[in-house]
N, C-alpha and C positions, 0 to 999 in steps of 0.2 A: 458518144463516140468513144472510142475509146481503146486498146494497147495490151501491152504485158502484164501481167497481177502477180506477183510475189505472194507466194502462200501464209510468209512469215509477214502477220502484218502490225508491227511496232504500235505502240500509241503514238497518234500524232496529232495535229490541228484541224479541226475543221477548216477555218478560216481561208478563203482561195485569196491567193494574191491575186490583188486590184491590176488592171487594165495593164497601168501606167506601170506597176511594178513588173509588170513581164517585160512589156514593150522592151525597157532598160535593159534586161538580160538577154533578149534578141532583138539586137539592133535590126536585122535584117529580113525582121518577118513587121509584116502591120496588123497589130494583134486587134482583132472587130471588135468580137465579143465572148464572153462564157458560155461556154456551152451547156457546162456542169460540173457539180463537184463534190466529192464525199471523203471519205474518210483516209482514203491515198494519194489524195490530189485534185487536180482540177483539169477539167478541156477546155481548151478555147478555141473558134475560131481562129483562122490567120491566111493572112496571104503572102504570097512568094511573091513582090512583084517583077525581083531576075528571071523567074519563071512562068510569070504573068498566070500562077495558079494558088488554089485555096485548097488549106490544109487543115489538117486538125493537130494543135500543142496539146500533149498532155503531160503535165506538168504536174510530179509527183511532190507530196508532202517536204520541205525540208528537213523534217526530223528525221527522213527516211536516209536522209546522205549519211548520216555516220555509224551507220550498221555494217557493220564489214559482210556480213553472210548474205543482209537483203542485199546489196552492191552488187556484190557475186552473181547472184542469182537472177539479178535483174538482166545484167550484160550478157551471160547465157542464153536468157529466154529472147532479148531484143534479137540475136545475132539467129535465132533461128529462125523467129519471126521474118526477121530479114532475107532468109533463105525462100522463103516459100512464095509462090506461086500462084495464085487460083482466081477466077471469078469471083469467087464469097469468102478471096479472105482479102481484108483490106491491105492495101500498101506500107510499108514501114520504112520513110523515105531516109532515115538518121536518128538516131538514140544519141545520148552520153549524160554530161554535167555541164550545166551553167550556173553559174551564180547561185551555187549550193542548192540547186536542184538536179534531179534526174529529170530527163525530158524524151518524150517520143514523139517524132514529129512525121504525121501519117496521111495519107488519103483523107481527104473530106468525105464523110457521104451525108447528103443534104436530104434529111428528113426528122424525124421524132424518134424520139426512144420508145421502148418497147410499152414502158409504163404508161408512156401519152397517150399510145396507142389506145389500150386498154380503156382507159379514163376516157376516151370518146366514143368507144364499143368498136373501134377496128377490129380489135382481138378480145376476148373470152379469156378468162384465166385457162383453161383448159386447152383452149387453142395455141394460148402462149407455150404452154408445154411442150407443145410437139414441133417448135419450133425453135428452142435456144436447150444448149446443156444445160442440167442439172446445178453446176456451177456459177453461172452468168445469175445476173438480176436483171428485172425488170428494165432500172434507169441508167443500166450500161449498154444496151443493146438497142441498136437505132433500125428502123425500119425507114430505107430510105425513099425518095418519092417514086421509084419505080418497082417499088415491092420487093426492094432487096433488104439484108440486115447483117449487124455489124454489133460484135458484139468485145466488151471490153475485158472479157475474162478467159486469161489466158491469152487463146490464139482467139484473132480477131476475123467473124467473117461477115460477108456485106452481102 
């Protein structure tokens, strides 16, 4: 699942912060589970339950909070993301900083990433092609149960 990508991408942690350590910095989401997590961060499930709906946290590196240009650049791209509109592109319900993370808190879409896909013969490396930009990967891009897809690079679509 997955948001905004910053071109400039700092060295950071692998390491996703644990369940309980999200939970803490949003009190007001019930954080499930991980969704996934690489080298800018981590997804998690979550749910609204003011709004009695499930989203997806994506929840950027800490390291990533005191670059002033990735900052920049991140707020930029949330705020356009935010702008748009479409069928296949996912929601971007709120961005900012919590507890010296950046965070995007978006549409759920409820299926596998591109790469699972793959790994059980849904998709063909070749098919996968002609379905995600050049940019995206594999395990940012979810094909969701009703054959839609959502991709974490860049602009997100479903």
């Amino acid at each position: 699942m997955a948001g905004v990508m910053a071109p400039t991408e700092p060295s950071v942690s692998n390491a996703a912060p644990t369940l309980e350590d999200i939970a803490e910095v949003f009190p007001s989401l019930e954080i499930d589970s991980l969704i996934g997590h690489g080298g800018m961060g981590a997804v998690y499930k979550a749910r609204q339950p003011h709004l009695d709906r499930w989203v997806a946290l994506k929840v950027l590196s800490s390291g990533l909070a005191s670059n002033k240009t990735f900052a920049d650049r991140f707020s930029r791209e949330a705020r356009v993301l935010a702008k748009l509109n479409h069928p296949n592109i996912v929601t971007l319900h709120d961005f900012g900083q919590a507890g010296g993370y950046f965070f995007l808190l978006m549409e759920h879409v409820d299926g596998v990433n591109l790469r699972q896909a793959m790994r059980t013969g849904e998709f063909t490396p070749e098919q996968a092609l002609n379905v995600i930009p050049r940019s995206a990967r594999p395990s940012n891009t979810s094909i969701a149960k009703v054959s839609c897809i959502a991709t974490s690079s860049r602009i997100t679509s479903r």
